[in-house]
N, C-alpha and C positions, 0 to 999 in steps of 0.2 A: 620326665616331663619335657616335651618340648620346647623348644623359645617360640615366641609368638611372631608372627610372621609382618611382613610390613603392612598389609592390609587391617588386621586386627590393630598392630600399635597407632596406625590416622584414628581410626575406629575411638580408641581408647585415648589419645591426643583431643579427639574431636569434644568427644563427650565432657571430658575434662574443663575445657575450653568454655562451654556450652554452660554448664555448673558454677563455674567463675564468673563469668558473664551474667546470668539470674544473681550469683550472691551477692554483684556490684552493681548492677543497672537495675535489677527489676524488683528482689529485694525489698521493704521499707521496713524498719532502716535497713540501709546497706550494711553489708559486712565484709569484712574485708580478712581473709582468712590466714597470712603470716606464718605458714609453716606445709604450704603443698611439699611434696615428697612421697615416692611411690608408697610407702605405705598410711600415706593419710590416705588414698586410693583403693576403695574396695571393687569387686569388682563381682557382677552375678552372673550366673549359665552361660548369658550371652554377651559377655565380656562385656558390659554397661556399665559402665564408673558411676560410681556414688562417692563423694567427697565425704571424710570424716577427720575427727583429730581437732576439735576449734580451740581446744584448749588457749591458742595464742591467739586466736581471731579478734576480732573486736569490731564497732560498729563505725561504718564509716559517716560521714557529712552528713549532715542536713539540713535545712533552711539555707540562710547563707554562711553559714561556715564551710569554706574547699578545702579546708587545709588535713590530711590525712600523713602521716607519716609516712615516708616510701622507703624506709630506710630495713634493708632484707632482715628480716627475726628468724627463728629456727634454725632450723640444721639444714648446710648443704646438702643437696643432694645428687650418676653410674651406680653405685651410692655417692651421692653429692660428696660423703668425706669419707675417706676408707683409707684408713692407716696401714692397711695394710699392703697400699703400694707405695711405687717408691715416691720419696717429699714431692717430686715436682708431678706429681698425679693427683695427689690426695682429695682435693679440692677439683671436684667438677667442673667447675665454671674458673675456676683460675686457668685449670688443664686447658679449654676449650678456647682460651679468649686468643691466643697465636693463628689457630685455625679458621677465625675467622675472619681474618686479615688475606685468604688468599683461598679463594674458591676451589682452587684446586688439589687444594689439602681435608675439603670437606669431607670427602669418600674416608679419613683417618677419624672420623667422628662418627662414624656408622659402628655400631656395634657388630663386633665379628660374629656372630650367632650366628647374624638374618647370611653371611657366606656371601655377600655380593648377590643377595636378591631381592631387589627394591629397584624402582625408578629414578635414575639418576636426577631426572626432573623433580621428582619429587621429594629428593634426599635436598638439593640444592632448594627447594623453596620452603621447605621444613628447617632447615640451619636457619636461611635468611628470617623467619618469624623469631626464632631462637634468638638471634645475634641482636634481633632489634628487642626483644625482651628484656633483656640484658644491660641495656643503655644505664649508667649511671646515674643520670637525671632522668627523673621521672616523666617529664615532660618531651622527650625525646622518646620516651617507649609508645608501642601502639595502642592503644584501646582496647580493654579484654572483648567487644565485640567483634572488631577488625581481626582477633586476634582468631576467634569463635569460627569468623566465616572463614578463612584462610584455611581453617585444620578441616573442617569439614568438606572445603573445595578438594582439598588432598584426601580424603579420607573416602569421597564417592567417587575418585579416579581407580579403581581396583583395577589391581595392580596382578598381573598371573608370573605366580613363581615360578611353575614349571617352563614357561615361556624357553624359549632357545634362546633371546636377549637379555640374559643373567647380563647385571651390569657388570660392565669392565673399569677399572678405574681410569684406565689407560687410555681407552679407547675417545675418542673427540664426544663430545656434547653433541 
């Protein structure tokens, strides 16, 4: 099987996005799902994600109570935890958090599959929603709608693999 190409992963990013977005804003009650991970991710014919897996979900706010836990439940997830590499990889998001300290080491967070065919621009504004995901404090992360529209901006920029402008890592922005 082939890897899915950078167009498809916005696609599947987008939708993603979009699904989080409905279970927290539009939802009643909301729900707040505490264990995304590619395989709570289904996906049909035309690679359209459907979120599953609620197992750890729960309902979020209502009236005036805001107070929701933010504090990450489930399992990381390249796979988020894979023991099978070596200690200082294991952990997805521990692996990724140096990288995002220096733009220019993004291109080392692109999965080797896609071979340097992806929009530089667009690998750089996909980390950046990434990194700010990420934040510690919840209050510092973006809005799963901000989040919604951002992947979908990237997702309707189609992107041509065969293009002759195979990204360079090397080459300037």
């Amino acid at each position: 099987m082939e890897p899915l190409d950078w167009n498809t992963r916005m696609k599947i990013a987008a939708g993603v996005a979009k699904g989080l977005e409905f279970l927290h804003d539009k939802a009643s009650p909301p729900v707040i799902h505490r264990n995304l991970k590619p395989s709570s991710v289904l996906l049909d014919e035309g690679y359209h994600p459907k979120l599953s897996d609620f197992e750890l979900a729960k309902l979020g706010p209502t009236g005036d109570k805001t107070h929701v836990s933010t504090l990450v439940r489930g399992t990381y997830g390249r796979r988020a935890v894979d023991k099978m590499r070596a200690p200082r990889e294991q952990d997805l998001v521990a692996w990724a958090r140096p990288f995002f300290k220096d733009r220019r080491k993004f291109t080392e967070m692109a999965d080797p599959l896609l071979q340097g065919h992806y929009p530089m621009q667009g690998l750089y504004q996909a980390l950046d929603v990434a990194a700010m995901c990420l934040h510690e404090q919840a209050a510092t992360r973006p809005l799963i709608g901000d989040v919604a529209t951002t992947l979908t901006h990237l997702a309707s920029q189609m992107y041509d693999p065969n293009a002759p402008n195979i990204c360079d890592p090397n080459a300037p922005n």
